[in-house]
C-alpha positions as a LaTeX table, in Angstrom:
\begin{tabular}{lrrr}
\hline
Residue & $x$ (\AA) & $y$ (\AA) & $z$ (\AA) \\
\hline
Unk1 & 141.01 & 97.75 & 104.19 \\
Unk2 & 137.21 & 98.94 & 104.38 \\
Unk3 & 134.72 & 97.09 & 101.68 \\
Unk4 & 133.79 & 98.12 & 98.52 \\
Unk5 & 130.23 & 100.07 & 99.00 \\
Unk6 & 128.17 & 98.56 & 96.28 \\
Unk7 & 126.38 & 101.01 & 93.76 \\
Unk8 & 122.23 & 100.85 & 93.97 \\
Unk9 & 121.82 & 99.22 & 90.56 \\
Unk10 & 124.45 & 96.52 & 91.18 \\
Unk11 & 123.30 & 95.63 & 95.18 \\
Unk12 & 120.01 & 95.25 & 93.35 \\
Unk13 & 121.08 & 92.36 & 91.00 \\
Unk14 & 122.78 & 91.15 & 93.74 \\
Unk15 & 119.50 & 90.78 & 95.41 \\
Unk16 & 116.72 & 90.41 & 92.23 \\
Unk17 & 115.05 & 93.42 & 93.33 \\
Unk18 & 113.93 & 96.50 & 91.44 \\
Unk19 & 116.16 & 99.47 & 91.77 \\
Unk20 & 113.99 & 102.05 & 92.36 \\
Unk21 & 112.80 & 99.55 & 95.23 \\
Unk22 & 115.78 & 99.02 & 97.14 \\
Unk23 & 116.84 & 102.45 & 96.83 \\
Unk24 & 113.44 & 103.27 & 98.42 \\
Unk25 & 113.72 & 100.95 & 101.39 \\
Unk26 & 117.48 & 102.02 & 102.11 \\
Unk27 & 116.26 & 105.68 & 101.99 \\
Unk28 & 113.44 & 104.45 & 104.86 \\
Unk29 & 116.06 & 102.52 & 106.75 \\
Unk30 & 118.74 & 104.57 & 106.73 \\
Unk31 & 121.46 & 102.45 & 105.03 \\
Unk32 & 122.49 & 104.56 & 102.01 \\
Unk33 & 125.91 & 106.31 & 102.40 \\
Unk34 & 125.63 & 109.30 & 100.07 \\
Unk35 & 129.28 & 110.57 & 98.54 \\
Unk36 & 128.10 & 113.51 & 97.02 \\
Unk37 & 126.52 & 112.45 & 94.29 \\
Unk38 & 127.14 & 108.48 & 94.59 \\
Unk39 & 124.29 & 106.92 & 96.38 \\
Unk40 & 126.37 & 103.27 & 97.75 \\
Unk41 & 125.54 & 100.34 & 100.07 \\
Unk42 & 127.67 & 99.28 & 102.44 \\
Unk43 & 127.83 & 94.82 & 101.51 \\
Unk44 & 126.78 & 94.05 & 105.57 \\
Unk45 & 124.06 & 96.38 & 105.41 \\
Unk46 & 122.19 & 94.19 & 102.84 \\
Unk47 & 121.22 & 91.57 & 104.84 \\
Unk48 & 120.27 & 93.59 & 107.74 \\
Unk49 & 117.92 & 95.79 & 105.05 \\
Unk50 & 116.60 & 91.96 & 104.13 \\
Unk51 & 115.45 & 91.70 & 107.67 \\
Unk52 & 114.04 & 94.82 & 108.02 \\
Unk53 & 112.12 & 94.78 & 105.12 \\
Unk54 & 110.62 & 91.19 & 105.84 \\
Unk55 & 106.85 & 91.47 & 106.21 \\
Unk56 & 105.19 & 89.63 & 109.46 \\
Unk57 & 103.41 & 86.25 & 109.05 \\
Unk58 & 99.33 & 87.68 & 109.31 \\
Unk59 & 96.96 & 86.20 & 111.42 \\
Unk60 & 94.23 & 84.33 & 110.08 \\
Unk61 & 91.64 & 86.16 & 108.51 \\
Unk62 & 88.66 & 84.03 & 110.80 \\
Unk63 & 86.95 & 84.01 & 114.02 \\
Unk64 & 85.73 & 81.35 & 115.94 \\
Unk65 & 82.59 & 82.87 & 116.33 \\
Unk66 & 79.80 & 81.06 & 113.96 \\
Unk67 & 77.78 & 82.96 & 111.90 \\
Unk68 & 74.22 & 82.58 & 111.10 \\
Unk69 & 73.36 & 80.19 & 108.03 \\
Unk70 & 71.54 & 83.14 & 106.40 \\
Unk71 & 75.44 & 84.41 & 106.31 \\
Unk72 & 74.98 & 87.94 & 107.90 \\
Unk73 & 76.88 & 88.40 & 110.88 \\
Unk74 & 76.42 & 90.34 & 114.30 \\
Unk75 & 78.58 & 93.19 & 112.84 \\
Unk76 & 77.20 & 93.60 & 109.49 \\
Unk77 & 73.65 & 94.02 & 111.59 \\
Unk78 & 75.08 & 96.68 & 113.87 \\
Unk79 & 76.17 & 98.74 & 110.92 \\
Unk80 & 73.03 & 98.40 & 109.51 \\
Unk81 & 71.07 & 99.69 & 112.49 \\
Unk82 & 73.82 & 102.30 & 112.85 \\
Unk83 & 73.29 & 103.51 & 109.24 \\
Unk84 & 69.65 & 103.67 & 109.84 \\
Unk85 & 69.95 & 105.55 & 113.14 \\
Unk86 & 72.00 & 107.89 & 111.49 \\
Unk87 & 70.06 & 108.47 & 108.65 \\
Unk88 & 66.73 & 109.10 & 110.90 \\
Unk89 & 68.91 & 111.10 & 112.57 \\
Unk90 & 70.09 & 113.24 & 109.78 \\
Unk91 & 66.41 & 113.67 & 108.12 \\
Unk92 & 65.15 & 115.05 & 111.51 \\
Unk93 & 67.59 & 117.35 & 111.76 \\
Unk94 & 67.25 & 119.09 & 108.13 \\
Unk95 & 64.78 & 121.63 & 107.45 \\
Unk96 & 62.34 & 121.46 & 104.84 \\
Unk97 & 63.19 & 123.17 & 101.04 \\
Unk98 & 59.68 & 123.70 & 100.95 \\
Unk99 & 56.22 & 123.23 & 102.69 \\
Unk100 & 54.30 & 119.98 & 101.88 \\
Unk101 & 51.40 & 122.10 & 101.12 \\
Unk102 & 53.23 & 124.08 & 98.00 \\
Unk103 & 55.02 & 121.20 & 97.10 \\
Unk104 & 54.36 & 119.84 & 93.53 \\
Unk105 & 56.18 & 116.93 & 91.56 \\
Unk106 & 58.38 & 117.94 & 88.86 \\
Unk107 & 57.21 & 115.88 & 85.55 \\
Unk108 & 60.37 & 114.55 & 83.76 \\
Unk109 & 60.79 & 115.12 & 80.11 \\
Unk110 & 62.38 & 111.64 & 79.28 \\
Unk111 & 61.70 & 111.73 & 75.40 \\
Unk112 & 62.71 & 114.10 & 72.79 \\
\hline
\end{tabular}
């Protein structure tokens, strides 16, 4: 005799998760079995949806490379230079709103 398939709400007790969150990741995996309207997991497809849903063990976040003692690093420097390349760049390359000759300051009225 086949298992009992396990309604959403009840596999998620089962398993201390949210609903709405295991529902989710059985959607993305593929393990819901959908009777027309009755959304079930099969009992064995829990622990596989476990394993599939396990997050990998991240690097560490360092290098082995030293920094300065000032704290900036060779990266920060490069995007730096890069932003001030670009920004040279970008000034040369727009035309002027008006000549320097016309050009008068705008006084701002601060106080009323």
């Amino acid at each position: 005799m086949a298992e009992r398939l396990l309604p959403i709400p009840e596999a998620a007790r089962i398993l201390g998760v949210p609903t709405e969150s295991l529902r989710r990741a059985a959607d993305c995996h593929g393990k819901t079995i959908r009777i027309g309207r009755a959304v079930r997991l099969h009992p064995k497809d829990l622990e596989e949806l476990i394993e599939l849903c396990r997050v990998p063990q991240k690097e560490p976040a360092f290098t082995s490379a030293k920094t300065p003692a000032n704290g900036s690093s060779s990266t920060a420097r490069s995007s730096a230079e890069r932003a001030r390349q670009t920004a040279e760049r970008l000034r040369r390359s727009s035309r002027a709103t008006s000549s320097t000759e016309d050009a008068q300051p705008v006084p701002l009225n601060l106080t009323r």
